[in-house]
C-alpha positions in Angstrom: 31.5 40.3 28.1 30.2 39.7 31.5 26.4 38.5 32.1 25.2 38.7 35.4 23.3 36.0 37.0 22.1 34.6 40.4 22.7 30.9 41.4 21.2 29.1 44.5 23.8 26.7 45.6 23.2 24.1 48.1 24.6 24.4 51.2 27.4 21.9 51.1 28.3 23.6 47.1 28.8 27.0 49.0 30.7 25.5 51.9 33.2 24.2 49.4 33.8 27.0 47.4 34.3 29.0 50.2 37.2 26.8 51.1 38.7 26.9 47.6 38.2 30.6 48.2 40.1 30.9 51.9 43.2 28.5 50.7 43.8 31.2 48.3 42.6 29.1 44.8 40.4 31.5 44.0 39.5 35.5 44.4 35.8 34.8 45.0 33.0 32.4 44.9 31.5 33.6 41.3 35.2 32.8 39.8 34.9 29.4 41.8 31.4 29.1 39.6 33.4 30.2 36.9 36.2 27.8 36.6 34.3 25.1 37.1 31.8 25.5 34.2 34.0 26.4 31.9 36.0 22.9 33.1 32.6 21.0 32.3 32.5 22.9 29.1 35.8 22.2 28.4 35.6 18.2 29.3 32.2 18.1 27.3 33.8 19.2 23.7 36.8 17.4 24.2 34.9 14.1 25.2 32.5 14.9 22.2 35.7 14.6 19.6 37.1 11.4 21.6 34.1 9.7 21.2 34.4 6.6 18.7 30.6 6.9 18.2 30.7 10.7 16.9 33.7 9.4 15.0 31.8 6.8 13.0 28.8 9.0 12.5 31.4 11.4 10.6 32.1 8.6 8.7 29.2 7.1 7.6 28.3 10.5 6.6 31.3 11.2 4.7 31.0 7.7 2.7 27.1 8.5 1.9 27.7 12.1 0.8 29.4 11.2 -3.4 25.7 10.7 -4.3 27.1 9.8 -7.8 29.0 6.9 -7.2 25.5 5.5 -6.5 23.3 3.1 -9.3 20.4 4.1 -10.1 17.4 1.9 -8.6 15.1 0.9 -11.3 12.8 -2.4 -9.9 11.2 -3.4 -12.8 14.3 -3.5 -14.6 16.7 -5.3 -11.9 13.2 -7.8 -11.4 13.9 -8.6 -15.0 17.7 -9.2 -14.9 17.2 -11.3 -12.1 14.6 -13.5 -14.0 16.7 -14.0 -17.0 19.4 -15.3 -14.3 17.4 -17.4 -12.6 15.7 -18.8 -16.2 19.8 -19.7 -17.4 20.4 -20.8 -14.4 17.8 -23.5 -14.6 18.1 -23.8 -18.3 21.3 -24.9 -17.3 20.9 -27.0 -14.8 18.2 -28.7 -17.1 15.9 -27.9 -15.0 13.5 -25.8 -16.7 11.0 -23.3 -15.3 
């Protein structure tokens, strides 16, 4: 489906598609337009999947999404474990607390 459109182009930007339009590349200035934002389309998906950042995001989100291979957070209760270790760990030592 076509959508028509207007563009203002600068001077030089007209000038050159004109050219690309007189050594025969083209048909007409619009498919000029055309081809080249459908080439800046094009470059801006691939570059989006080559990119090592969008890569990792993926990843990170991949390795956060099994929900259940997480422990469940309790404070008071991990406070309390870490107490006891600390109190054998003195014990041991003969330290005391």
């Amino acid at each position: 489906m076509n959508v028509k459109n207007s563009f203002t182009l600068s001077e030089r930007s007209l000038r050159l598609a004109e050219k690309l339009v007189e050594d025969g590349q083209f048909p007409s200035v619009e498919k000029v337009l055309e081809a080249g934002i459908d080439s800046l389309l094009r470059e801006e998906e691939s570059s989006a999947h080559d990119d090592p950042l969008i890569g990792m995001k993926d990843e990170i989100r991949r390795r956060a999404e099994p929900r259940d291979q997480w422990l469940p957070w309790d404070r008071d209760e991990m406070a309390n474990r870490v107490r006891e270790r600390l109190a054998e760990k003195h014990e041991f030592n003969g330290t005391g607390l």
